[in-house]
N, C-alpha and C positions, 0 to 999 in steps of 0.2 A: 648253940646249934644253928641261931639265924643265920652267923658269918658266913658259912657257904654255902647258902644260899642265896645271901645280898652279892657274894664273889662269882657267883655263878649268873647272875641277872644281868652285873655288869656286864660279863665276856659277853652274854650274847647282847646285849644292848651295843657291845663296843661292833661285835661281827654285825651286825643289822648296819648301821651304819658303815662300816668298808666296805660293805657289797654294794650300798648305794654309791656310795662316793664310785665305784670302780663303773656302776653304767651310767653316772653322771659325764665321767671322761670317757667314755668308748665311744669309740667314732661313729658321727652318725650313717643310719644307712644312702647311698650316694644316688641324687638327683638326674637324671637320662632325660636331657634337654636335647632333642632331634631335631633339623629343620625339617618346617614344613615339605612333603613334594608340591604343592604351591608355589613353594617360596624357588625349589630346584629347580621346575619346569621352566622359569625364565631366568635362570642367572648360571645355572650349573652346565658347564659343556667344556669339551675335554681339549686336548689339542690336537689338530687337524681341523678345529672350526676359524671357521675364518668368515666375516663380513666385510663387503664391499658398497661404499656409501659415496653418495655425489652431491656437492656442494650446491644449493637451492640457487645461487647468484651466478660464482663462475663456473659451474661446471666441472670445477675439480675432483677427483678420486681420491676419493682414502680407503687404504686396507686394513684392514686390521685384525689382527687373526690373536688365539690363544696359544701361549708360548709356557703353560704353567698350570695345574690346577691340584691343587689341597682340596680334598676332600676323609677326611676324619677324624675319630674322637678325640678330645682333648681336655685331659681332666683338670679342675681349677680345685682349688684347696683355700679355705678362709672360713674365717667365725664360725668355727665349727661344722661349715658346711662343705660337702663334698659333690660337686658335679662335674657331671660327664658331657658335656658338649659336643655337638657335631660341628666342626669345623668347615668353613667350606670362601676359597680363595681360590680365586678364579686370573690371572693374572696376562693379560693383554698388551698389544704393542700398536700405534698408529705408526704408519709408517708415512705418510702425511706431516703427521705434528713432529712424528721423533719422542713420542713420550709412550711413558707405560701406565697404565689405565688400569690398575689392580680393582677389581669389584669382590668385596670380602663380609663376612654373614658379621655383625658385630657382637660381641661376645656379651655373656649377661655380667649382671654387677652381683654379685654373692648378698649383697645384704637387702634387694629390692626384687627376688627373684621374682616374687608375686607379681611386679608389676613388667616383667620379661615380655617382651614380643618384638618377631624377629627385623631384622632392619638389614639392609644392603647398602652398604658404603662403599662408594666411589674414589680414589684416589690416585691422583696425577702427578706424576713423578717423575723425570730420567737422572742419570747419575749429575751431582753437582747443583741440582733446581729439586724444591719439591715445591709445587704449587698449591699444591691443597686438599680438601678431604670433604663430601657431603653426603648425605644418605640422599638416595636415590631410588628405592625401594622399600617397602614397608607393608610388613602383614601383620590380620590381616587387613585385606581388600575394602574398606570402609570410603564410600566416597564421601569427601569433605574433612576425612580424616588429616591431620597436620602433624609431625614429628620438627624436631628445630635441636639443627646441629650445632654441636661448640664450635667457639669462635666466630661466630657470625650473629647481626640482628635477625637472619632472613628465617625462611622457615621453609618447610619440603609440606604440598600438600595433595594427596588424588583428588584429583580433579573430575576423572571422569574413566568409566569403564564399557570399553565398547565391546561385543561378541563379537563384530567383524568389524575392520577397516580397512578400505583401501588405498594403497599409494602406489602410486607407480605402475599403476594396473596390475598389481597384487594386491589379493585378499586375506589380509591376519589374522586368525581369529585371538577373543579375549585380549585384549588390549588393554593395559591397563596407561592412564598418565599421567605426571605427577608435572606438578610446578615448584620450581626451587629459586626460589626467592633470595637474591645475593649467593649463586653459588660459587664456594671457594675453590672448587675445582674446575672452575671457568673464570676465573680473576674476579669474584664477587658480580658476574653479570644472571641478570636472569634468564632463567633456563628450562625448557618443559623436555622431560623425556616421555617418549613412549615406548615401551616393553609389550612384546608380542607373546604368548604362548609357547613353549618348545624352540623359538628363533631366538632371544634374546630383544638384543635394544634394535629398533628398525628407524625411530628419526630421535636426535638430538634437534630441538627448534631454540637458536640464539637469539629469544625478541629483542636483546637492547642491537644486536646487531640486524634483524627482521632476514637474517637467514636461516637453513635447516641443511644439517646433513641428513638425508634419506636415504632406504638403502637400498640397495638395485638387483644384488648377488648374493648368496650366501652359501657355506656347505655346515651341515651341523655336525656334530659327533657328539652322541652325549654320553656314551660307555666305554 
């Protein structure tokens, strides 16, 4: 009379474990990683924005406007994890340099999501050259904060954050600005950007060169 009930102990012993095994393998529920509006207010604008910048030595013009923008979710899949990312690729032209100037949000690493925060890479490019790639942005806003891009010794750090600045006899407000130590998207020179609130980049400053493009004109779009 024991047998089935030792037969009967196993099945459910055997089903107890395939139920486990079955939400051992279900997919986990998926991770909604959004950028900062922080992080949009200075890097997101649409096409129709255009800035116009003038060389601190000879006086030259550059235009550069946006020809391109990515803005949406993009789901990434690995080691079990499933996220949903906001994408955001903003894609630019100098018509000065003749290069394109892609600024894009850099996407997380699936296995260090913990240690995710978001970052703004730079990348200078036209067809037949790619020159290079450095972060240029970085949340959050921490001054003295340092980030240190591949392929380089140099490093990207804020430096300094001002609620208003002026140049040009214009007033910025929230200015953030970073110093980029060997950047590769300026042939390893060093480079301080400044990012304005709602404008975007207002002076690229070239110390090994002791010039700045600054900006003089701009129209925004950012919907």
């Amino acid at each position: 009379m024991k047998t089935p009930y030792k037969l009967l102990a196993i099945a459910l012993l055997t089903l107890s474990l395939s139920c486990c095994k079955r939400d051992d393998d279900a997919p986990s529920e998926p991770i909604t990683l959004l950028a900062p509006q922080e992080v949009k207010d200075y890097v997101l604008f649409q096409p129709g924005t255009y800035w116009v910048y003038e060389n601190s030595i000879t006086q030259e013009l550059d235009s550069v406007y946006v020809y391109e923008t990515l803005n949406e979710i993009t789901r990434f899949e690995g080691d079990g994890q499933i996220v949903d990312f906001e994408q955001i690729i903003v894609n630019t032209f100098s018509e000065f340099e003749q290069y394109n100037h892609k600024y894009k949000l850099d996407a997380p690493v699936l296995e260090a999501l913990q240690f995710y925060n978001p970052r703004i890479k730079r990348v200078k490019t036209k067809p037949g050259d790619y020159v290079g790639e450095t972060i240029v942005l970085f949340h959050p806003y921490n001054v003295g904060d340092k980030r240190y891009p591949l392929g380089t010794n140099g490093y990207v750090e804020l430096i300094d954050f001002k609620l208003s600045f002026e140049l040009g006899g214009n007033i910025y407000q929230e200015v953030l600005i970073y110093k980029n130590v060997e950047d590769a998207s300026e042939g390893y020179k060093n480079v301080n950007y400044y990012f304005a609130k709602h404008i975007g980049l207002i002076k690229r400053e070239i110390i090994d060169n002791t010039e700045s493009w600054e900006l003089i004109r701009y129209n925004i779009v950012k919907e």
